[in-house]
KOLLUMVO-184888 format. One line per field, with one value per residue (C-alpha): x negated, y, z; residue number from 1. Coordinates in nm, 2 decimals, padded with zeros to 4 digits. Example, Ala and Ser with C-alpha at 12.3 -4.5 7.8 and 13.67 -1.06 7.14 Angstrom:
! residues 2
px = (-01.23, -01.37)
py = (-00.45, -00.11)
pz = (00.78, 00.71)
pos = (1, 2)
This chain:
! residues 511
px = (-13.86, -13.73, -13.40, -13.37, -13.55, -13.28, -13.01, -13.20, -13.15, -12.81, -12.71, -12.87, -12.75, -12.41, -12.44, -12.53, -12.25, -12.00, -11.67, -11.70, -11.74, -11.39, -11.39, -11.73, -11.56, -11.27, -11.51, -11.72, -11.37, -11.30, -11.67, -11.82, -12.12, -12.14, -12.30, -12.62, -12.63, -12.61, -12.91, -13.07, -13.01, -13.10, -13.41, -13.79, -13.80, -13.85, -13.86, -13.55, -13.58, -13.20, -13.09, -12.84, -12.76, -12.63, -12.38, -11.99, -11.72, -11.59, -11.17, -10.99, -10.64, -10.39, -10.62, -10.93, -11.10, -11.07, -11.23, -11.56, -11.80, -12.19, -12.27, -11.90, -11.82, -12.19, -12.51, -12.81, -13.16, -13.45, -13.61, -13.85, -13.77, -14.07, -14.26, -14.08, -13.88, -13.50, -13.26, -12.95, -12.59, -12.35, -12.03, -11.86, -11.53, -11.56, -11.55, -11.24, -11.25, -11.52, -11.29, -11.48, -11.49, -11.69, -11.97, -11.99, -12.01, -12.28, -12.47, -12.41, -12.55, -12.88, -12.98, -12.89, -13.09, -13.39, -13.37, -13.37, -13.63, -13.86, -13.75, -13.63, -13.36, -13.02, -12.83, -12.45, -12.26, -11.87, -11.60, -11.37, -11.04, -11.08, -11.07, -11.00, -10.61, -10.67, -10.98, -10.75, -10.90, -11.27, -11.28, -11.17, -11.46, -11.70, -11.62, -11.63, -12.05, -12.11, -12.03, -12.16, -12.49, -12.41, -12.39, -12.72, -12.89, -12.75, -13.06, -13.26, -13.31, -13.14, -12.81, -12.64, -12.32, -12.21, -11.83, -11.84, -11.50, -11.18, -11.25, -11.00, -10.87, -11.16, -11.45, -11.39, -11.51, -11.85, -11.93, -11.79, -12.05, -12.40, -12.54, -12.42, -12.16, -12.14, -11.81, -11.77, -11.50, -11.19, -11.30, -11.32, -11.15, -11.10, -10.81, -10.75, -10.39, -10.29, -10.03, -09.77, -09.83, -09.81, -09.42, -09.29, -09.41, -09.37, -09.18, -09.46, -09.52, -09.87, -10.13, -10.48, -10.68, -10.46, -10.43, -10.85, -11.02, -11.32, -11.22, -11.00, -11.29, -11.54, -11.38, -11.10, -11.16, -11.51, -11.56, -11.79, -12.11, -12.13, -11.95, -12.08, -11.91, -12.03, -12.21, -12.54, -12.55, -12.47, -12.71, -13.03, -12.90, -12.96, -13.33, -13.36, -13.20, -13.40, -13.76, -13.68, -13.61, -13.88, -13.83, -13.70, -13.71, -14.08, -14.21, -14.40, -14.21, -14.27, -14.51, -14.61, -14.85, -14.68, -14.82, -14.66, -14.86, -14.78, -14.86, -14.66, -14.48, -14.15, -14.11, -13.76, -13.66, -13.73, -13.38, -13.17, -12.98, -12.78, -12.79, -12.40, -12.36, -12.07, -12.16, -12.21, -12.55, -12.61, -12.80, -12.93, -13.10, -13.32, -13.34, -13.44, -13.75, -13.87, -13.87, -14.13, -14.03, -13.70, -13.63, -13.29, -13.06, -12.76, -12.52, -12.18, -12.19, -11.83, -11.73, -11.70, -11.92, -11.96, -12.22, -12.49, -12.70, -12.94, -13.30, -13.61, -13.97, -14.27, -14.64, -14.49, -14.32, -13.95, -13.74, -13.37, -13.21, -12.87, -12.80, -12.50, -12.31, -12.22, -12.05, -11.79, -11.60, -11.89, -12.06, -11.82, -11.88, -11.52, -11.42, -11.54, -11.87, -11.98, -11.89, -12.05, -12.38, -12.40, -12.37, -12.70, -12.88, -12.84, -12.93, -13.24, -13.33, -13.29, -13.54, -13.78, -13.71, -13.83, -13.52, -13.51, -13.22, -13.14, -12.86, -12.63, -12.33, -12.06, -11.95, -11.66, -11.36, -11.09, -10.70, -10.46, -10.53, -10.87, -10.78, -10.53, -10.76, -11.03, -11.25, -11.39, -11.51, -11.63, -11.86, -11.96, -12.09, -12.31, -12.44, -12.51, -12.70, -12.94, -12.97, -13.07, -13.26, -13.65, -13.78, -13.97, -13.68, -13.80, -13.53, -13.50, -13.21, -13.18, -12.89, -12.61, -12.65, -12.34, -12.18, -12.17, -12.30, -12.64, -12.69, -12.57, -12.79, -13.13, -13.18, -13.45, -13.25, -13.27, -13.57, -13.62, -13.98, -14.06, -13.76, -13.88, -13.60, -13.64, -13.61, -13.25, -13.13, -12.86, -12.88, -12.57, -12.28, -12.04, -12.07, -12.10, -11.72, -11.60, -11.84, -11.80, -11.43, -11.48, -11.72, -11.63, -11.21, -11.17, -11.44, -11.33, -11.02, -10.98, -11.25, -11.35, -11.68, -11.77, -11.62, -11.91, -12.17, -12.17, -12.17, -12.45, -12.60, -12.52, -12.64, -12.98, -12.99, -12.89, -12.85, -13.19, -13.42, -13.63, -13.42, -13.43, -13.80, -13.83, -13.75, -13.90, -13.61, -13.78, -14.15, -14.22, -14.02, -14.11, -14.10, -13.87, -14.16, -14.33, -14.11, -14.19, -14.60, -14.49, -14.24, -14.53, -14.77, -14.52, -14.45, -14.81, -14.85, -14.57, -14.65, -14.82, -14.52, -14.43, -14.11, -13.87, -13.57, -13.42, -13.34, -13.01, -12.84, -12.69, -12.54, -12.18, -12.16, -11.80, -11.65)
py = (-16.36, -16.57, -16.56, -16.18, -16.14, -16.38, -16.18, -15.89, -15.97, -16.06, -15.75, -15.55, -15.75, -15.70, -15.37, -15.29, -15.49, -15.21, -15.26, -15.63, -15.72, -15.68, -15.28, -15.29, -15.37, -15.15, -14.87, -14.98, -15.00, -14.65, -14.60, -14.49, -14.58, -14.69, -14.49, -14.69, -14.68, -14.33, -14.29, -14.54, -14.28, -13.92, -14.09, -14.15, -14.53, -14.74, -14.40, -14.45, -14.47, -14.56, -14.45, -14.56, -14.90, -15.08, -14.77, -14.87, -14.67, -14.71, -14.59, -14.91, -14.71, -14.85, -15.18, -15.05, -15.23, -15.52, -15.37, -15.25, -15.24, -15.16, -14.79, -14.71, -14.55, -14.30, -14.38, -14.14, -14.14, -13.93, -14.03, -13.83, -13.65, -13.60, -13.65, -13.39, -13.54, -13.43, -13.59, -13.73, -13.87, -14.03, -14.12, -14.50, -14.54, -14.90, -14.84, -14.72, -14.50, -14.30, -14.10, -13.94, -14.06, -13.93, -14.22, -14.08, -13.76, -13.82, -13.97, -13.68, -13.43, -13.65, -13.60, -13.25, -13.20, -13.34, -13.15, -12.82, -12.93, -13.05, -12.75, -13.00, -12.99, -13.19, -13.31, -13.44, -13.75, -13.73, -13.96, -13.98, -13.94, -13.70, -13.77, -14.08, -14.03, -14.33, -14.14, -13.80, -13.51, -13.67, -13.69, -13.31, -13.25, -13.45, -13.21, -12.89, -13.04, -13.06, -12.73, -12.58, -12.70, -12.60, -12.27, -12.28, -12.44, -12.17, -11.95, -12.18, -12.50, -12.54, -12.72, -12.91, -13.11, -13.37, -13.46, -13.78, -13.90, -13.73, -13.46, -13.36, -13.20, -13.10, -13.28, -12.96, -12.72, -12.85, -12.84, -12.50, -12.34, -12.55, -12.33, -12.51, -12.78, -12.99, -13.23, -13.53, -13.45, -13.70, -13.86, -13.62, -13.37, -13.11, -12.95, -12.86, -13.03, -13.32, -13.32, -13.54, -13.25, -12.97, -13.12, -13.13, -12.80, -12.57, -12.81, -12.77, -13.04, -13.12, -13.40, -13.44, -13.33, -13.02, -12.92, -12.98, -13.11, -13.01, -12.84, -12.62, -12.55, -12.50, -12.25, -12.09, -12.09, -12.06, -12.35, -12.57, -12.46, -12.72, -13.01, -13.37, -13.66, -13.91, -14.02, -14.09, -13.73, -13.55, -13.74, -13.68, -13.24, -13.26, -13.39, -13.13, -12.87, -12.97, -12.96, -12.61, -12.52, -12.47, -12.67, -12.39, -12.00, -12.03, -12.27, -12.13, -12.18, -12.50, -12.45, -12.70, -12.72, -12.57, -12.58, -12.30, -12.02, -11.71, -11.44, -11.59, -11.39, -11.41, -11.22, -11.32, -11.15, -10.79, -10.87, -11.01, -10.69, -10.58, -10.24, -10.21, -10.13, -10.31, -10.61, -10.93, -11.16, -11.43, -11.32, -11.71, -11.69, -11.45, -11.61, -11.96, -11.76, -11.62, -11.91, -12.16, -12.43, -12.34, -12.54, -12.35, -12.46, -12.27, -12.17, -12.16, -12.18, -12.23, -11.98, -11.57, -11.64, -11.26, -11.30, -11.58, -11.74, -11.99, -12.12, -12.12, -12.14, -11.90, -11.93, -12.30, -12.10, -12.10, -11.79, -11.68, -11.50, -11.30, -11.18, -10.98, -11.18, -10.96, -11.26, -11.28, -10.95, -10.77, -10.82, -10.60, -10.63, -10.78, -10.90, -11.29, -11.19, -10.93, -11.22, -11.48, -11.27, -11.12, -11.49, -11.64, -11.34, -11.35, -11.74, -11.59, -11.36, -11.60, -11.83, -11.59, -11.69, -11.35, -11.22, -11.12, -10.93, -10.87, -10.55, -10.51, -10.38, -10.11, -10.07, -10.22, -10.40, -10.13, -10.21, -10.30, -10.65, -10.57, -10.29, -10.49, -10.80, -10.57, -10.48, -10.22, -10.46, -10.74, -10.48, -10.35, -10.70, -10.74, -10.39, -10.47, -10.82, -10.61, -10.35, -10.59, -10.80, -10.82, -11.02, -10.96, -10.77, -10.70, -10.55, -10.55, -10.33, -10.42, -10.26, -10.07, -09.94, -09.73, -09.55, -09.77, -10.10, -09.89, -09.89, -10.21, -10.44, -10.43, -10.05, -09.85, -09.66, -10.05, -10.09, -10.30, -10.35, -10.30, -10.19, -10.21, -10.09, -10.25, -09.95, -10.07, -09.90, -09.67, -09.56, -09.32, -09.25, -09.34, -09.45, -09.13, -09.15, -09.06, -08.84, -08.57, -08.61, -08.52, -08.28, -08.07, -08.14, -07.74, -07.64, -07.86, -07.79, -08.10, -08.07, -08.34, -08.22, -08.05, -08.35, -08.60, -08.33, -08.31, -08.66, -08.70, -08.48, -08.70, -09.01, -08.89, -08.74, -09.00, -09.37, -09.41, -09.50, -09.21, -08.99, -09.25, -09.28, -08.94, -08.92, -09.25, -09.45, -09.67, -09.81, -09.86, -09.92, -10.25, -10.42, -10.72, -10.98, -10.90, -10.98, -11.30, -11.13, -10.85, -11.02, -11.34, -11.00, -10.85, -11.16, -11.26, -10.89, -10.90, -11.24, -11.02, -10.81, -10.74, -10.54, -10.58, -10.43, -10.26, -10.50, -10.61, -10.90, -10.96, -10.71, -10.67, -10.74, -10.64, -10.97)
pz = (-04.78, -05.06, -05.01, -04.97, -05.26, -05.46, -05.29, -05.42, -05.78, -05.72, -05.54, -05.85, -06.09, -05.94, -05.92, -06.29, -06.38, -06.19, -06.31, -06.44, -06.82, -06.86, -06.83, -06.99, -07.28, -07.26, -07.26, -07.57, -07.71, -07.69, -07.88, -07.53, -07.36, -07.03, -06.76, -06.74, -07.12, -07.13, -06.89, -07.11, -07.42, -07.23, -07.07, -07.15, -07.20, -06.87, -06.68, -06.47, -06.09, -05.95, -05.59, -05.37, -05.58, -05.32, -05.16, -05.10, -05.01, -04.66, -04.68, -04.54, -04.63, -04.91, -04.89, -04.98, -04.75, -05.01, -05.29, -05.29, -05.50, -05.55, -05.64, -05.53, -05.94, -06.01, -06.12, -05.96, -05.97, -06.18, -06.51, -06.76, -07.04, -07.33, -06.93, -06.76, -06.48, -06.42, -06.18, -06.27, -06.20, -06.46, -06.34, -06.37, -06.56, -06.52, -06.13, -05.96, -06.30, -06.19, -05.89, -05.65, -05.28, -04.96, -05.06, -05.41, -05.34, -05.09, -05.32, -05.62, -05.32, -05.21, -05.58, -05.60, -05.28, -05.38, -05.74, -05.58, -05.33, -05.63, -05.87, -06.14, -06.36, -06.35, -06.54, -06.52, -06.73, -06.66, -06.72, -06.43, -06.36, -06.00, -05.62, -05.55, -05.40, -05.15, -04.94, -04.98, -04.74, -04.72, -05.12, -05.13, -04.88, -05.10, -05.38, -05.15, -05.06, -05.44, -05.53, -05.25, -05.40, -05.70, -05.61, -05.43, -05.74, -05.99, -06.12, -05.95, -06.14, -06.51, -06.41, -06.72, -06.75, -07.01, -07.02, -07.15, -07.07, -06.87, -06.64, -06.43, -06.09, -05.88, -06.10, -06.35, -06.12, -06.08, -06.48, -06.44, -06.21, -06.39, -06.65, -06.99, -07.06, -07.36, -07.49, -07.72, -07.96, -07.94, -07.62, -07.41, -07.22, -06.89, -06.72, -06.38, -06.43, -06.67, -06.93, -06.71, -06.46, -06.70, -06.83, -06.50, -06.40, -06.69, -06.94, -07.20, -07.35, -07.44, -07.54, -07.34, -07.64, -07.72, -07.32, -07.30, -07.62, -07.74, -07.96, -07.71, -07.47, -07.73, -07.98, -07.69, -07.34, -07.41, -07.12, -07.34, -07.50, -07.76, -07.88, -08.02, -08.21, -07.98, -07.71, -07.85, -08.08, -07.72, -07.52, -07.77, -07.82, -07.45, -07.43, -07.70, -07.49, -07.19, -07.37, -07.40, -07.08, -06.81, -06.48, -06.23, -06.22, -06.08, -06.36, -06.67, -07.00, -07.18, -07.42, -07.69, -08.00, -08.35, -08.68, -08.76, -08.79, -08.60, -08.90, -09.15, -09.38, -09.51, -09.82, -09.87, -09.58, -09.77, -09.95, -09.72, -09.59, -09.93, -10.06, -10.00, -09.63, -09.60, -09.75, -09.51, -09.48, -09.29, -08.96, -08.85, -09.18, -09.01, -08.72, -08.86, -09.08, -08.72, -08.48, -08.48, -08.81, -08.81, -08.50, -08.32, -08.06, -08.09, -07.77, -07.83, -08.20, -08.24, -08.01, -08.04, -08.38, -08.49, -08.23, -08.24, -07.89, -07.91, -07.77, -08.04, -07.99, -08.12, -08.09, -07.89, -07.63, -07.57, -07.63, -07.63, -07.91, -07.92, -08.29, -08.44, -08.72, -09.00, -09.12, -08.94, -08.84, -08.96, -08.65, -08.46, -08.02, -07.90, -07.56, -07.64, -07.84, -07.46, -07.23, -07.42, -07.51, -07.12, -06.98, -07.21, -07.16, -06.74, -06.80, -06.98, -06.71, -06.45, -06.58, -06.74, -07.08, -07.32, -07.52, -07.87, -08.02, -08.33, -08.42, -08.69, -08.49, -08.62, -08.31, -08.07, -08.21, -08.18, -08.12, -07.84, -07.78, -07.74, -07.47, -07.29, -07.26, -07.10, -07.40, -07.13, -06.84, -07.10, -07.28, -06.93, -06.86, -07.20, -07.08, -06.75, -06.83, -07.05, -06.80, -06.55, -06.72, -06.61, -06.89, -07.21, -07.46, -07.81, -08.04, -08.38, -08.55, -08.90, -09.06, -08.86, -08.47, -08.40, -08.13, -07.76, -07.94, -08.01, -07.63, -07.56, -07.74, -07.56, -07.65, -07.53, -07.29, -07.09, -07.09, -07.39, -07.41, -07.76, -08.00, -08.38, -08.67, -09.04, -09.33, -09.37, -09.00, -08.99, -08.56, -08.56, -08.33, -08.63, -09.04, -09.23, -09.38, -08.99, -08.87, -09.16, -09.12, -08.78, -08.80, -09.13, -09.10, -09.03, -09.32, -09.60, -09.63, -09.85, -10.07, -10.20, -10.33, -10.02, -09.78, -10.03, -10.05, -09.66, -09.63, -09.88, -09.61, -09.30, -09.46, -09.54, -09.21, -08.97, -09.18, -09.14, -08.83, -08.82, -08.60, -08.32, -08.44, -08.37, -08.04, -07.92, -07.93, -08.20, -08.17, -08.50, -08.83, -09.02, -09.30, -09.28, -09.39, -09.09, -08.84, -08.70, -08.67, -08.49, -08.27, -08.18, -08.14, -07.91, -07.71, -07.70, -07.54, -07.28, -07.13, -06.84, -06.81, -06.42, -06.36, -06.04, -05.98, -05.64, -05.35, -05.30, -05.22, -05.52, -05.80, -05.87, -06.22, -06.32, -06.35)
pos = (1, 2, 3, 4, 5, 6, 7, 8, 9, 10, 11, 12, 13, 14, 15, 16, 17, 18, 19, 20, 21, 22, 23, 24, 25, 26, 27, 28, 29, 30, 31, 32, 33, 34, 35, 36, 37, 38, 39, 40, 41, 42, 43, 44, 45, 46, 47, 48, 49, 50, 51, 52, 53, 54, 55, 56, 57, 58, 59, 60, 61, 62, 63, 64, 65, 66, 67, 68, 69, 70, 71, 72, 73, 74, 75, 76, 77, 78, 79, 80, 81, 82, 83, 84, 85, 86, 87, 88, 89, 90, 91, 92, 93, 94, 95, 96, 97, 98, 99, 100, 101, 102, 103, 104, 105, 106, 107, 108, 109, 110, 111, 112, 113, 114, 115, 116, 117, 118, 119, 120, 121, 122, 123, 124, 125, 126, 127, 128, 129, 130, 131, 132, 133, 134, 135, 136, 137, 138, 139, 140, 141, 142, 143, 144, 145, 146, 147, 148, 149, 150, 151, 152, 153, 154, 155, 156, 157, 158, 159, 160, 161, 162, 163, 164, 165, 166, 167, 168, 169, 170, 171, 172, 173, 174, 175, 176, 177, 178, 179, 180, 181, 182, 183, 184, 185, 186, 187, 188, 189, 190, 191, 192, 193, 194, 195, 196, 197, 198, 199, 200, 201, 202, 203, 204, 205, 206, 207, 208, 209, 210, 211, 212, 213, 214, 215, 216, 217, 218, 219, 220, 221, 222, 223, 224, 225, 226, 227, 228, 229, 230, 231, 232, 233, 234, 235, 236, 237, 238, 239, 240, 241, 242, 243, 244, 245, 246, 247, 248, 249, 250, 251, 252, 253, 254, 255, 256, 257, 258, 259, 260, 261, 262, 263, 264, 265, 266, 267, 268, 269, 270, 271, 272, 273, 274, 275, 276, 277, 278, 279, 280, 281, 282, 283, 284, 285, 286, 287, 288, 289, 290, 291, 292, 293, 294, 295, 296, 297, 298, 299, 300, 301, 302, 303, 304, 305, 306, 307, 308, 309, 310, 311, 312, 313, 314, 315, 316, 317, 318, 319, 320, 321, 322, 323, 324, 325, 326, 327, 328, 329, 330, 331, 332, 333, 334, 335, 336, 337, 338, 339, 340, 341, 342, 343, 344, 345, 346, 347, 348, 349, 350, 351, 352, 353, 354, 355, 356, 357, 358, 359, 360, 361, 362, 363, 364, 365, 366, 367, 368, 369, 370, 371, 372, 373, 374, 375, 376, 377, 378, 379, 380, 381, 382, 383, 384, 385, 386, 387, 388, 389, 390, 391, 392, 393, 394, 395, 396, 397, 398, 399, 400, 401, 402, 403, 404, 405, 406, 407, 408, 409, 410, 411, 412, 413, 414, 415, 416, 417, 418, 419, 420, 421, 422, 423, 424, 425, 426, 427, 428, 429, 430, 431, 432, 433, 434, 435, 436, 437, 438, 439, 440, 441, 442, 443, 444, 445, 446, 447, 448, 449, 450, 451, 452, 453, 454, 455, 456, 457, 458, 459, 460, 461, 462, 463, 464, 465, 466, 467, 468, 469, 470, 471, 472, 473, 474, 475, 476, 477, 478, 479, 480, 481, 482, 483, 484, 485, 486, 487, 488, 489, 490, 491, 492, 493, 494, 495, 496, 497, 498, 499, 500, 501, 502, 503, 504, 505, 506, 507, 508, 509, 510, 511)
């Protein structure tokens, strides 16, 4: 017994070695962690329970037979986070540079099994360089395993990924299907092809950080959903991100204690739309004076910004918040701003996480580009999510709710749950300016006195909320200081809600 037990601690000590002090070192180098540091970091302290330590590769092609080592380049096991457990894998640099082989991948899929089995989240550290060439076919069916699992786990359990390092060639597309993926700016990067492969192709030449930055993916492509300035800033956003998240689509949503009191009043709020319609505020003001201490996680901040998505908490309880920005292209619906807002509000949905919108929309950006690139099929989508959507959906229109963009965010006509409108709505097809130019162009005959009398007329008419008011359209009209009591009311009152749609097999969102 004593000797297995010394072999033991050799094996493991070994083993948490991986690469060898040498390539320990190169990574600290680079100011990054290594993989068992980084699970150190996201993790409860002393929580982490490894798997499949000892596993090694088996290729004997190119001489790999020669070189193996324990854990074969990922680190899996489950931890606790705040004492909710989550399984996880972070991937090696130090060994083989983190490539993916059939042992590797078997051990990424054993973890992803037994999260979906025990309805836990997981969570995903990459820094790797691809398949590993040497095991060819069998590393390409290793990936094909993981993502099949990923697909199975989407909607199921919260599925987040960490790039940490390089990502290319087939790791990408696992990132790609989890729910949220997060970067390290200047370190890291992902492309499905490199910049050596990128020259020789298409002559372009092109540096890693410029092909698949952070910065690329997060304020572009739209691929990353946040970015970090190192490891240890990334790792700690994601226990944050975590704690609000509940477990799987079954779970209850976390809840914890706040000292924040639900009835509190915000009399500042009563001036923060201007008087001039066309005058920008800040929208995540309002939405730091609702949540619960001004605690919110944005999604996406740096990308499609005339439209904000984040995570907050009231009463304790999580909820998800999609907001026009007035500050940035006056809050206008584009191509980036629908896809963007359509994906959180489906990852809402999916996990039963209440939605609250807030609307200040003129409408959709008009123009070619905006055609061209499929302004039609993008909106669609934001449509469609809403439409769909089962959850709690309290709206609150504060300023402008013209033409489509009305219906789009979360209106009635959706089944949003309970719609309120602050004194300052204007629900309209158009501004006023448009409409009587459209209306009265035969009975003005360019009078200018008749053409502002008549829009004088329009304004008082429809710039307000009471025609939607009228018609039911609009529950109730309130005063801005009250909106974090009547939305904590209105959540506190849906938390029973029960709604199912038609069976299907799955939708056909337009993609």
């Amino acid at each position: 017994m004593k000797h297995i037990l010394e072999e033991l601690e050799v094996r493991r000590a070994a083993a948490r070695l991986g690469g060898g002090e040498k390539r320990i070192a190169a990574q600290h180098a680079k100011s990054k962690l290594t993989a068992r540091e980084r699970l150190e970091v996201l993790l409860d302290e002393g929580s982490f329970e490894e798997f499949d330590m000892f596993v090694q590769h088996r290729a004997t092609d190119f001489g790999m037979e020669k070189t193996r080592i324990a854990g074969d380049g990922v680190v899996t096991g489950w931890g606790t986070v705040n004492g909710r457990p989550i399984f996880v894998f972070a991937k090696d640099f130090t060994v083989f540079g983190g490539s993916l082989s059939e042992a590797h991948a078997e051990k990424i899929t054993k973890i992803q099994d037994m999260a979906l089995k025990n309805g836990a989240p997981i969570i995903g550290l990459f820094d790797a360089g691809g398949a590993r060439i040497q095991e060819g076919v069998a590393a390409l069916g290793g990936y094909g395993e993981v993502f099949q699992r990923n697909v199975l786990a989407s909607g199921v359990i919260p599925q987040i990924s960490v790039i940490l390092g390089p990502c290319a060639g087939g790791d990408v597309y696992s990132p790609a299907m989890t729910d949220f993926i997060f970067m390290v700016r200047h370190s890291s990067y992902m492309f499905v092809t490199g910049p050596d492969v990128v020259k020789t192709v298409t002559n372009e030449t092109v540096t890693a950080e410029e092909l698949g930055g952070a910065s690329v993916h997060t304020t572009r492509s739209s691929i990353a959903d946040g970015a970090y300035d190192n490891d240890v800033e990334a790792l700690l956003a994601m226990r944050r991100l975590v704690d609000l998240l509940p477990m799987n689509n079954r779970a209850a949503l976390p809840e914890i204690e706040s000292a924040d009191p639900a009835d509190r009043i915000e009399m500042s709020l009563d001036t923060l739309v201007p008087d001039n319609p066309n005058k920008p505020y800040d929208i995540k003001e309002l939405i730091l004076k609702v949540v619960d201490e001004a605690d919110f996680f944005e999604i996406q901040e740096a990308f499609a910004r005339n439209i904000v998505t984040g995570f907050g908490r009231v009463e304790g309880r999580t909820v998800g918040f999609v907001a026009n920005q007035p500050m940035v292209l006056a809050g206008v619906l584009d191509s980036d701003a629908s896809r963007k807002a359509a994906r959180f509000v489906r990852f809402c949905d999916a996990f039963s996480i209440p939605i609250v919108t807030f609307v200040d929309v003129p409408g959709f950006l008009p123009g070619t580009a905006q055609e061209y690139g499929g302004l039609i099929k993008h909106g669609a989508k934001l449509l469609f999510a809403y439409g769909e959507a089962t959850v709690p959906k309290i709206t609150v229109i504060t300023r402008k709710a013209y033409g489509g963009a009305y219906d789009v965010m979360a209106s009635k006509h959706l089944r949003g749950d309970i719609n309120y409108a602050w004194p300052s709505a204007q629900i309209a097809v158009m501004g006023a300016k448009g409409a009587v130019e459209i209306i009265f162009r035969a009975s003005a005959n360019g009078d200018a006195d008749a053409l502002a009398a008549r829009t004088k007329e329009y304004e008082d008419r429809f710039l307000s909320p009471f025609v939607a008011a009228e018609r039911g359209y609009i529950d109730e009209v309130i005063m801005p200081h009250s909106t974090r009591r009547r939305i904590a009311s209105a959540l506190r009152l849906l938390r029973g809600k029960a709604l199912e749609n038609p069976w299907k097999k799955h939708d056909n969102i337009p993609l």
